[in-house]
DSSP file (Angstrom, degrees, kcal/mol; ACC not computed):
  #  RESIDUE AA STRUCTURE BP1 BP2  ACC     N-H-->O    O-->H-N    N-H-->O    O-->H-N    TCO  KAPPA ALPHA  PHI   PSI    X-CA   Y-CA   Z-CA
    1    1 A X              0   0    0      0, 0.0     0, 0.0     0, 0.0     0, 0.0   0.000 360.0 360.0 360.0 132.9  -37.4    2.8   -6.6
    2    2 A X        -     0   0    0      1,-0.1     2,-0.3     3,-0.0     0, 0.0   0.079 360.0-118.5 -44.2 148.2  -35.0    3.2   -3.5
    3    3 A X        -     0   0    0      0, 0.0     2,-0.3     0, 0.0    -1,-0.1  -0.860  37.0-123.1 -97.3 150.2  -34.8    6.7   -1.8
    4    4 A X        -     0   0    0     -2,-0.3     2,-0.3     3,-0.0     3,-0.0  -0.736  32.3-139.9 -98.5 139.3  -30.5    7.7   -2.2
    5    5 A X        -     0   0    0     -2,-0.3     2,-0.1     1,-0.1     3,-0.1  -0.716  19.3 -84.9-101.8 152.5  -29.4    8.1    1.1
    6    6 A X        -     0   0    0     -2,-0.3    -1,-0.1     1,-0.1     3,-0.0  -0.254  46.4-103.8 -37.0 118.6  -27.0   10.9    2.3
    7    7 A X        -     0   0    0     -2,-0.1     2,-0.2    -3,-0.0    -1,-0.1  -0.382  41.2-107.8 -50.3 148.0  -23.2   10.3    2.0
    8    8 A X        -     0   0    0      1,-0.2     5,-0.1    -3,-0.1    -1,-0.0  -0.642  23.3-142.5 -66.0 134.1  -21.8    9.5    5.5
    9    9 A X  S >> S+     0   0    0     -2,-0.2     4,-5.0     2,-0.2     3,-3.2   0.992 101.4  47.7 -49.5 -84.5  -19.6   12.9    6.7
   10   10 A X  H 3> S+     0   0    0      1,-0.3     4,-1.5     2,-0.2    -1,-0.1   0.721 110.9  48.7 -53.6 -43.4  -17.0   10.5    8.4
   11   11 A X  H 34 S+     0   0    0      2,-0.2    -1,-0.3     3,-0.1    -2,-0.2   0.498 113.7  44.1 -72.3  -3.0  -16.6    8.3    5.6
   12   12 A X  H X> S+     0   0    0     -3,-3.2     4,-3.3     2,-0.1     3,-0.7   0.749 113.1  51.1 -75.2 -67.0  -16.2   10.8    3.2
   13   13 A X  H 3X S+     0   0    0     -4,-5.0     4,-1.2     1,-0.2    -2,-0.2   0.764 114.1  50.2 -57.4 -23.2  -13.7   12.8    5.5
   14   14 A X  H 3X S+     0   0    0     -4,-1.5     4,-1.8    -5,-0.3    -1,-0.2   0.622 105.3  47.2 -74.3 -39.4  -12.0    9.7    5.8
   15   15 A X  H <> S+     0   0    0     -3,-0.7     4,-4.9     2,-0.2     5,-0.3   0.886 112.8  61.4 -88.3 -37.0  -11.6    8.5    2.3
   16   16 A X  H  < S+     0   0    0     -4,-3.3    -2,-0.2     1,-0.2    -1,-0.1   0.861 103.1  46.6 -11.4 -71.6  -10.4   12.2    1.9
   17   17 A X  H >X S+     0   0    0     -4,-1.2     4,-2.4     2,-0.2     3,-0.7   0.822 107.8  54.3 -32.7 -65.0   -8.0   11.7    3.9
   18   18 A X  H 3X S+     0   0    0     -4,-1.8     4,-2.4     1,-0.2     5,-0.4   0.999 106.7  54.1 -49.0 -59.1   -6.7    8.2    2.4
   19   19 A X  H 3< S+     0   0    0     -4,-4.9     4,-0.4     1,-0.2    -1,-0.2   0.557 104.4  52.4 -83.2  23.1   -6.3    9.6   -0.7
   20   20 A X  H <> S+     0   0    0     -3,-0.7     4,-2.9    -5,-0.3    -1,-0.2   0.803 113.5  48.6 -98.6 -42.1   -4.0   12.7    0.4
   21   21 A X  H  X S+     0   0    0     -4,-2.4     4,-1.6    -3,-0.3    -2,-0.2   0.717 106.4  46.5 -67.5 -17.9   -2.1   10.7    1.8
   22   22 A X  H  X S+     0   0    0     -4,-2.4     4,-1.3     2,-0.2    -1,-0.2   0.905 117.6  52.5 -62.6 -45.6   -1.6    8.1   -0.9
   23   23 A X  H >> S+     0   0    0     -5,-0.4     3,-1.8    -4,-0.4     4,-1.2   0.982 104.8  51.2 -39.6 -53.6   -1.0   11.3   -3.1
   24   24 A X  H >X S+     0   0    0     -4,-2.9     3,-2.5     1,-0.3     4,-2.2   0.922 104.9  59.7 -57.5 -40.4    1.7   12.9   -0.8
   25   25 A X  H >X S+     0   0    0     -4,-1.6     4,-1.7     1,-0.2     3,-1.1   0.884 100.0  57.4 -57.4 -27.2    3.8    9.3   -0.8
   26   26 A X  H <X S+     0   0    0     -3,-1.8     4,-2.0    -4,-1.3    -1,-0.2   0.820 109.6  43.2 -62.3 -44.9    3.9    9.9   -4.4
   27   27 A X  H <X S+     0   0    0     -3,-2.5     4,-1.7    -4,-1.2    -1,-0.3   0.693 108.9  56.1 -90.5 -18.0    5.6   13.2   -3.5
   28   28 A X  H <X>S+     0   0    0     -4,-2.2     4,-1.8    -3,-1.1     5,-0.7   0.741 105.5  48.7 -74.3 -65.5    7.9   11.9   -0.9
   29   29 A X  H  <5S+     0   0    0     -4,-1.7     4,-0.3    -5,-0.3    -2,-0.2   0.875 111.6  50.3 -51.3 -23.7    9.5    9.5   -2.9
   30   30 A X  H  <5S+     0   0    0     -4,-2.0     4,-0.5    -5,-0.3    -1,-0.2   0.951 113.2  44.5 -51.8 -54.8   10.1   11.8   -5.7
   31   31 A X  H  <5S+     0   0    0     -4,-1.7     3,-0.3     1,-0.2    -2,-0.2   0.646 114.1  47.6 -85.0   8.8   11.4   14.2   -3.8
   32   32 A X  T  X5S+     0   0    0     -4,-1.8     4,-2.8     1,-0.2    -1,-0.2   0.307  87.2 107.7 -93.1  -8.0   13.9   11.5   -1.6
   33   33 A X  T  4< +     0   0    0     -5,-0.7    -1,-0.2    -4,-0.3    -2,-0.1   0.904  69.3  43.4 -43.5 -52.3   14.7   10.2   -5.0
   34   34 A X  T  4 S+     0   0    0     -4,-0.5     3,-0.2    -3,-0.3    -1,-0.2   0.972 120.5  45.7 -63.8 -24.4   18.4   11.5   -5.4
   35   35 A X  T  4 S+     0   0    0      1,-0.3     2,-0.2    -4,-0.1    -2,-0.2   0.807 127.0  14.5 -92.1  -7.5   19.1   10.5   -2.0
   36   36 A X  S  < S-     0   0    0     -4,-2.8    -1,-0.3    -7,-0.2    -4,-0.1  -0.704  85.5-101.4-164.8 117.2   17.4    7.0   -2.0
   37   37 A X     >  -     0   0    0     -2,-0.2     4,-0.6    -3,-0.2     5,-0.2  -0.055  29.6-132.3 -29.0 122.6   16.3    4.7   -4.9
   38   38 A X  T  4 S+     0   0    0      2,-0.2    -1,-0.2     1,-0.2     5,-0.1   0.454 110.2  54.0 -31.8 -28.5   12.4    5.0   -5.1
   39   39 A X  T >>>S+     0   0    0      2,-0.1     3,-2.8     3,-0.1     4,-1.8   0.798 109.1  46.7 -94.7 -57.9   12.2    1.1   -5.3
   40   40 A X  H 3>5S+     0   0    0      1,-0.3     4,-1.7     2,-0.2    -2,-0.2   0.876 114.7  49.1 -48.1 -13.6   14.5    0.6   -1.6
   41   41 A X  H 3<5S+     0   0    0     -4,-0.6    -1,-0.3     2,-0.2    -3,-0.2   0.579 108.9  51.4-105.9  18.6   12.3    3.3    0.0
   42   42 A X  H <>>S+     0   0    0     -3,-2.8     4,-1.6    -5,-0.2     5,-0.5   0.730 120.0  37.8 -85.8 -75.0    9.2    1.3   -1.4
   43   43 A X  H >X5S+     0   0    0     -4,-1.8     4,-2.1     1,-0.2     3,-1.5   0.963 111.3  53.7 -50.9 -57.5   10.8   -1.8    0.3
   44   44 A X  H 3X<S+     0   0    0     -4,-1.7     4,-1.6    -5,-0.6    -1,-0.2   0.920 114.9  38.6 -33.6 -44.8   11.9   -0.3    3.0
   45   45 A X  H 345S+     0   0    0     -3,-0.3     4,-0.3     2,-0.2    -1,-0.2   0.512 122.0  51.2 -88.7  -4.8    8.0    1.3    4.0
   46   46 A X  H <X5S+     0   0    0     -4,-1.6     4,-1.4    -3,-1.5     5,-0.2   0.713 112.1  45.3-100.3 -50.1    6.6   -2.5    2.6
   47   47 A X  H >X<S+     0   0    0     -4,-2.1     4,-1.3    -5,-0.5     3,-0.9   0.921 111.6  48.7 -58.0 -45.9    9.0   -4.3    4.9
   48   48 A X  H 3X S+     0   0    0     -4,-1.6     4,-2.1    -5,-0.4    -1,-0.2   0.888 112.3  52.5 -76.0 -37.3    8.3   -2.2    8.1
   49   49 A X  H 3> S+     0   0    0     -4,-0.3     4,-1.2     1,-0.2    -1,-0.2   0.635 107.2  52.8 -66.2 -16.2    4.6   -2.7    7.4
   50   50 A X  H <X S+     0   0    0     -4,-1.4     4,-1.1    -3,-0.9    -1,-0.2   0.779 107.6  46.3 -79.1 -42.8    5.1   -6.2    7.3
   51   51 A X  H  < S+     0   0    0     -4,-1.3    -2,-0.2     1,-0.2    -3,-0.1   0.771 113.3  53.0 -92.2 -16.2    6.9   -6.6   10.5
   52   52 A X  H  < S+     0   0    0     -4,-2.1     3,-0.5     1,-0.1     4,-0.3   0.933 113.3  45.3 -71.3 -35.9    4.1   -4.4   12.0
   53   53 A X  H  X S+     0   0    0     -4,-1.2     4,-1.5     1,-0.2    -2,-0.2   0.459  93.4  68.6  36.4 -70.0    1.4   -6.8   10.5
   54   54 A X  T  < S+     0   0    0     -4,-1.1     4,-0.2     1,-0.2    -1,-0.2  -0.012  92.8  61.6-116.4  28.9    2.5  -10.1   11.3
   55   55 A X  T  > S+     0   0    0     -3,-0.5     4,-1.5     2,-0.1    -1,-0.2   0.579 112.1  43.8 -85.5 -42.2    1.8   -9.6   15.5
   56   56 A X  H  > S+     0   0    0     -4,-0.3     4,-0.6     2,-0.2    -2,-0.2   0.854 110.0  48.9 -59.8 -99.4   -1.8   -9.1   14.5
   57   57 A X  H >< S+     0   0    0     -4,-1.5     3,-1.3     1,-0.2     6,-0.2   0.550 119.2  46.4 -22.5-103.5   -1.9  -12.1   11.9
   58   58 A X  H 34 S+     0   0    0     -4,-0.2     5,-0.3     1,-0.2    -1,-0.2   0.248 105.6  57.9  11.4-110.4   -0.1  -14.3   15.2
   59   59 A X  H 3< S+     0   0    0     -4,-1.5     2,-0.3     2,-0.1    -1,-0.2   0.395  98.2  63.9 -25.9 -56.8   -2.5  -13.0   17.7
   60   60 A X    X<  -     0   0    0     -3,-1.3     3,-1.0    -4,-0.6    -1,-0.1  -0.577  68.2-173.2 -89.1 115.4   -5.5  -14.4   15.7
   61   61 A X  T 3   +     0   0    0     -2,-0.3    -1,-0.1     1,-0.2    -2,-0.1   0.507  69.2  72.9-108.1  38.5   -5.1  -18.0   15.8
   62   62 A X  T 3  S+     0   0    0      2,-0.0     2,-0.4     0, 0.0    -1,-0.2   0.695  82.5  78.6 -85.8 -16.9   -7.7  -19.1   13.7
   63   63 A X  S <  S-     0   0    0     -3,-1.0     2,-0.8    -5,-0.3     3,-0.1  -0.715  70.9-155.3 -84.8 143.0   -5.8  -17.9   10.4
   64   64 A X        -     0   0    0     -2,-0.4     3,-0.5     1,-0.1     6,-0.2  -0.972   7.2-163.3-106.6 107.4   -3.3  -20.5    9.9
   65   65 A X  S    S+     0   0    0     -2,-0.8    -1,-0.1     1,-0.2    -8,-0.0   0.430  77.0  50.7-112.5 -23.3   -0.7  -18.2    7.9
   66   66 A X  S    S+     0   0    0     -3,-0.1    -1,-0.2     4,-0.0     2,-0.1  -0.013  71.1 129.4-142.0  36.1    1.4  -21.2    6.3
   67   67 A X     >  -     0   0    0     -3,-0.5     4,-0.7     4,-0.1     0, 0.0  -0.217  68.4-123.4 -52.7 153.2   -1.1  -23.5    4.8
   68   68 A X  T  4 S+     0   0    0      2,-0.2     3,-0.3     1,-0.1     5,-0.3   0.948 110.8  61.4 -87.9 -29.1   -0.3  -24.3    1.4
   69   69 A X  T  > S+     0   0    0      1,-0.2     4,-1.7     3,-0.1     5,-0.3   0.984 115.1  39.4 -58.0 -70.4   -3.8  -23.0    0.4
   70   70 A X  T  4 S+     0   0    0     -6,-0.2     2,-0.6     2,-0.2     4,-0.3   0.695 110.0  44.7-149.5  81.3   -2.7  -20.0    1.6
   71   71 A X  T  < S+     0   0    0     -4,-0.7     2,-1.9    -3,-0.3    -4,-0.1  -0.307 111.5  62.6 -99.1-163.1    1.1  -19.1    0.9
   72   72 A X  T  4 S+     0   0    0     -2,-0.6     4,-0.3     1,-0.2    -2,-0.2  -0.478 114.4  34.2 -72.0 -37.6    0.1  -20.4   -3.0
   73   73 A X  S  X S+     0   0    0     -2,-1.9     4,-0.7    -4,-1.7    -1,-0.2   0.684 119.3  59.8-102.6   6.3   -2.8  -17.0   -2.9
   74   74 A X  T  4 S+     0   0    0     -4,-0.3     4,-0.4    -5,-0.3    -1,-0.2   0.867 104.4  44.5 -71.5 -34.4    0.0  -15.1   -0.8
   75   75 A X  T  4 S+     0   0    0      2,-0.2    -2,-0.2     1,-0.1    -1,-0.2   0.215 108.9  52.3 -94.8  21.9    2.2  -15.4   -3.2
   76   76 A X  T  > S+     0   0    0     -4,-0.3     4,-1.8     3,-0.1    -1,-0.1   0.469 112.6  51.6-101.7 -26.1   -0.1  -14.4   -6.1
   77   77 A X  H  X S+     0   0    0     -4,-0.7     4,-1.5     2,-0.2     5,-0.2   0.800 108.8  50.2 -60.3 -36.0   -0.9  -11.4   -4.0
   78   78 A X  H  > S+     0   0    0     -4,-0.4     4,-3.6     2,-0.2     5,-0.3   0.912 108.1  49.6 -74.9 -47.2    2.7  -10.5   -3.4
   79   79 A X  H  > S+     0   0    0      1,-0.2     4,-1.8     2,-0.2     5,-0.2   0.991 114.4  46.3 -68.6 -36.8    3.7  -10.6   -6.9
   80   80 A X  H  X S+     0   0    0     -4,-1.8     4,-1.1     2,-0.2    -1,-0.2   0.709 112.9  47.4 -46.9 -23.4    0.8   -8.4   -7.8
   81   81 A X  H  X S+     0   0    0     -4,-1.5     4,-1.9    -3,-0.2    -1,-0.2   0.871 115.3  52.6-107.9 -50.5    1.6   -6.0   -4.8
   82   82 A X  H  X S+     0   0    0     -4,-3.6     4,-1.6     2,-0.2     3,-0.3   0.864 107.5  46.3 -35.5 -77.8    5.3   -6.3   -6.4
   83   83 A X  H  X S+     0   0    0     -4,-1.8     4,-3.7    -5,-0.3     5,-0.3   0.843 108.6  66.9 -30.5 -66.3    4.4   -5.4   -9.9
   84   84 A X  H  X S+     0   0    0     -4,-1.1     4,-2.1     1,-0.2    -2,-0.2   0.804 102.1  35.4  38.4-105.1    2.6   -2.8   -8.2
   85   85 A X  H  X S+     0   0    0     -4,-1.9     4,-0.9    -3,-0.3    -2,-0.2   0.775 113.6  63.5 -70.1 -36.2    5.3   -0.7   -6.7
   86   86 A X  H >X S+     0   0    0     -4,-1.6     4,-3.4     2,-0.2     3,-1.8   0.922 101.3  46.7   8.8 -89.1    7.5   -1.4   -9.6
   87   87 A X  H 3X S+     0   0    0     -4,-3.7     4,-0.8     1,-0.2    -2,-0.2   0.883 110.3  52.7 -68.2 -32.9    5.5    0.2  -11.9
   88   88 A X  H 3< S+     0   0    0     -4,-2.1    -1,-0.2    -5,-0.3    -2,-0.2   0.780 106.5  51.8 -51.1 -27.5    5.0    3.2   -9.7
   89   89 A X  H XX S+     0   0    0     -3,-1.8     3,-1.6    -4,-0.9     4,-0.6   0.842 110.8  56.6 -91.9 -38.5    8.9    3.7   -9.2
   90   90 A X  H 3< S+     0   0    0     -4,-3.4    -2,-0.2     1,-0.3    -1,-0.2   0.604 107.4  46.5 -53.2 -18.9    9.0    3.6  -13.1
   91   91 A X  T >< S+     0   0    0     -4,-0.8     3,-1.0    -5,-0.3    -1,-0.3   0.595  87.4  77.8 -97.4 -10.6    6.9    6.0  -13.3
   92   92 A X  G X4 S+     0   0    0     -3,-1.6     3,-2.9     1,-0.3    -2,-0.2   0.741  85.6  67.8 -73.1 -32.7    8.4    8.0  -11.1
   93   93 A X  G 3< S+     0   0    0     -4,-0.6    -1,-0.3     1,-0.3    -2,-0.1   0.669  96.4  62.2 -76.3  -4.7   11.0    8.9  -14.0
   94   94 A X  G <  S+     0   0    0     -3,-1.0    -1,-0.3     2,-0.1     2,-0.3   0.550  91.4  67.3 -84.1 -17.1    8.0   10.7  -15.9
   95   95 A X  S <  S-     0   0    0     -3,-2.9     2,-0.1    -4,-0.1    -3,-0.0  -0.668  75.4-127.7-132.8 173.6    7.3   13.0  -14.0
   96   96 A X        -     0   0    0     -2,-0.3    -1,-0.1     1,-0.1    -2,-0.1  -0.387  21.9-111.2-102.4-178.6    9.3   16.4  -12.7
   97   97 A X              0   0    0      1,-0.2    -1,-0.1    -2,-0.1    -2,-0.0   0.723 360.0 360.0 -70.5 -23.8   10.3   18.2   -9.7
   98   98 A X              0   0    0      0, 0.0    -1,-0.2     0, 0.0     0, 0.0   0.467 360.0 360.0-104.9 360.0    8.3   21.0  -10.0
């Protein structure tokens, strides 16, 4: 039987991290909710990430980005990623202010 090795500190502190910050959008977009639809500030923050993105994806030119092999598993990704955020702005209506 294997000896269990320590958790890494930095990778711990790190996933920490991620997931306050996944939490807190949760809590922006509730509370920016009267002033901007929960699905446009989804798009909006998907869209800006895109355009930051797709200088890296360029740069490297080994990925060929518009192959049919794959745009056909980009766009099974998207609609999942789609579905996604959806269901999160739908959910958004569950829950309160306080």
């Amino acid at each position: 039987m294997e000896e269990r090795k320590n958790l890494d500190t930095r990778a711990s502190a790190l996933m920490v991290l991620l997931c306050m910050v996944l939490g807190l959008q949760q809590v922006v977009l509730k509370i920016a909710a009267p002033d901007i639809s929960p699905i446009m500030q989804i798009a909006l923050r998907s869209g800006l990430s895109a355009v930051l993105v797709l200088p890296l994806l360029w740069r490297d030119h080994s990925i060929h980005l518009f192959s049919y092999r794959q745009c056909k598993a980009g766009a099974l990704v998207a609609l999942f990623f789609s579905l996604e955020f959806y269901f999160v702005t739908q959910a958004l209506k569950f829950t309160s202010t306080y």
